[in-house]
N, C-alpha and C positions, 0 to 999 in steps of 0.2 A: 851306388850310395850305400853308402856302410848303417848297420842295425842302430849304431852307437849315434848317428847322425839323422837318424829317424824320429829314434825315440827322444832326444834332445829338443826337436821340430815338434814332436807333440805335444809335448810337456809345455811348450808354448804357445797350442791352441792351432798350428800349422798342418795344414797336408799335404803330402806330395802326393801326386798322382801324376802316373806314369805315363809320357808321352808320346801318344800316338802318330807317327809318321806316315802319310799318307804317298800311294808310287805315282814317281813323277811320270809324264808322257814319254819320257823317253824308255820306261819300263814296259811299257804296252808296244805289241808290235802295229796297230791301228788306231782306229775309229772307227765307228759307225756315223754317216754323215748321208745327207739324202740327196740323189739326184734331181735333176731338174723337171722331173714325173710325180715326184715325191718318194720313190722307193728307194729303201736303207739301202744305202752300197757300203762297202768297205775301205777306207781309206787307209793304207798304207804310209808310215812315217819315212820307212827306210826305202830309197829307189831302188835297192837291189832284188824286194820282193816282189816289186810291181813288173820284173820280167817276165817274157812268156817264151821259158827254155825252163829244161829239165834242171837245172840249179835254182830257177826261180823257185820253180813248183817245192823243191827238197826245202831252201830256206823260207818258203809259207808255211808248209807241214811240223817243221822246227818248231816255226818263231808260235805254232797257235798248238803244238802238243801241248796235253794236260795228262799229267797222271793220273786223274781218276776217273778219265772218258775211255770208251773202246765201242768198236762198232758192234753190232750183233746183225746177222742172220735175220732179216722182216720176216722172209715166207717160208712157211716149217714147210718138209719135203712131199709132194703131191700123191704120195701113198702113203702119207701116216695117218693114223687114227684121230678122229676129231676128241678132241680135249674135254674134258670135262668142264663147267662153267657152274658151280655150286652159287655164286653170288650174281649170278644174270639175271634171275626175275625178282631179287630184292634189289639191285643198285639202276637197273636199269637196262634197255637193249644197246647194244651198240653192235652194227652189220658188221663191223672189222673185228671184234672181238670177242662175236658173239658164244662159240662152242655150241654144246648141248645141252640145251637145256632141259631139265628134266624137272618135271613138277611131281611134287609129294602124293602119295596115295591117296584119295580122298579118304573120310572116315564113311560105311553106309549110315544116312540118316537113323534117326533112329523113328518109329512109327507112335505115335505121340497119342491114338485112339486107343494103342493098346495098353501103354502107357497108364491113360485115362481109364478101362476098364479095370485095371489091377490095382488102381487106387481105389478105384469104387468097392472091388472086391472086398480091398482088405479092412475099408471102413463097413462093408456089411459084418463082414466076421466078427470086427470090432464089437462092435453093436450085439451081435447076437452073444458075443462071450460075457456082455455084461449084464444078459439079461437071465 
C-alpha cells in the first residue's frame, strides 16, 4: 500500500493495520496430542516421518531443525576443576548445579565492654576537662 494511499485513509479518520497471517498445519511438521495413558506423544502429519529407517530418522531431524537450537555437552570432563558458584548461597542450592561454594570472610565481632569502657573513659576526661 502506497504512503499516498495511507495518508489519504487518515485524513479520513481510517487505519490500516497490517495483517497478520497465522501458519497453517500443513506448515508444522506435527502435533502434540496425548495418548490413551495421557502422555504427550507426537503426531506426525506426513506418513513419510512416521518411518522407522534411516530416511525416516533424516526427514524427522529436517522437518524439526531450528536454527537457534544446538546441543551441548551436560557433563564437564571427570578431571576438571569444580566451577566456581558466586550466586549459590544468594539464589539458592541446587545438587546438579551446585559448584563451590564459598562464603565470605566473617568480620571478628567486635567486644562491646570495651567499647563501653572507652566511652566511659572519655566521658570522664570530658568532665574533668571542664572542670
Amino acid at each position: 500500500m502506497s504512503d499516498e494511499l495511507k495518508d489519504q485513509l487518515r485524513k479520513l479518520g481510517l487505519r490500516v493495520r497490517p495483517r497478520t497471517v497465522e501458519k497453517s498445519q500443513q506448515d508444522k511438521p506435527g502435533k502434540i496430542a496425548f495418548d490413551e495413558r495421557g502422555n504427550a506423544v507426537y503426531e506426525w502429519h506426513d506418513q513419510a516421518l512416521t518411518e522407522e529407517s534411516e530416511d525416516g530418522e533424516r526427514a524427522r531431524n529436517k522437518a524439526l531443525r531450528y536454527h537457534g537450537l544446538s546441543l551441548v555437552d551436560d557433563e564437564p570432563p571427570k578431571d576438571a576443576p569444580i566451577q566456581q558458584n558466586p550466586k549459590g548461597l544468594r539464589v539458592g542450592y541446587n545438587p546438579y548445579e551446585s559448584g563451590l561454594l564459598e562464603k565470605k570472610e566473617r568480620r571478628k565481632k567486635k567486644d562491646l565492654r570495651e567499647l563501653s569502657k572507652w566511652v566511659e573513659t572519655r566521658r570522664k576526661l570530658k568532665e574533668r576537662s571542664e572542670d
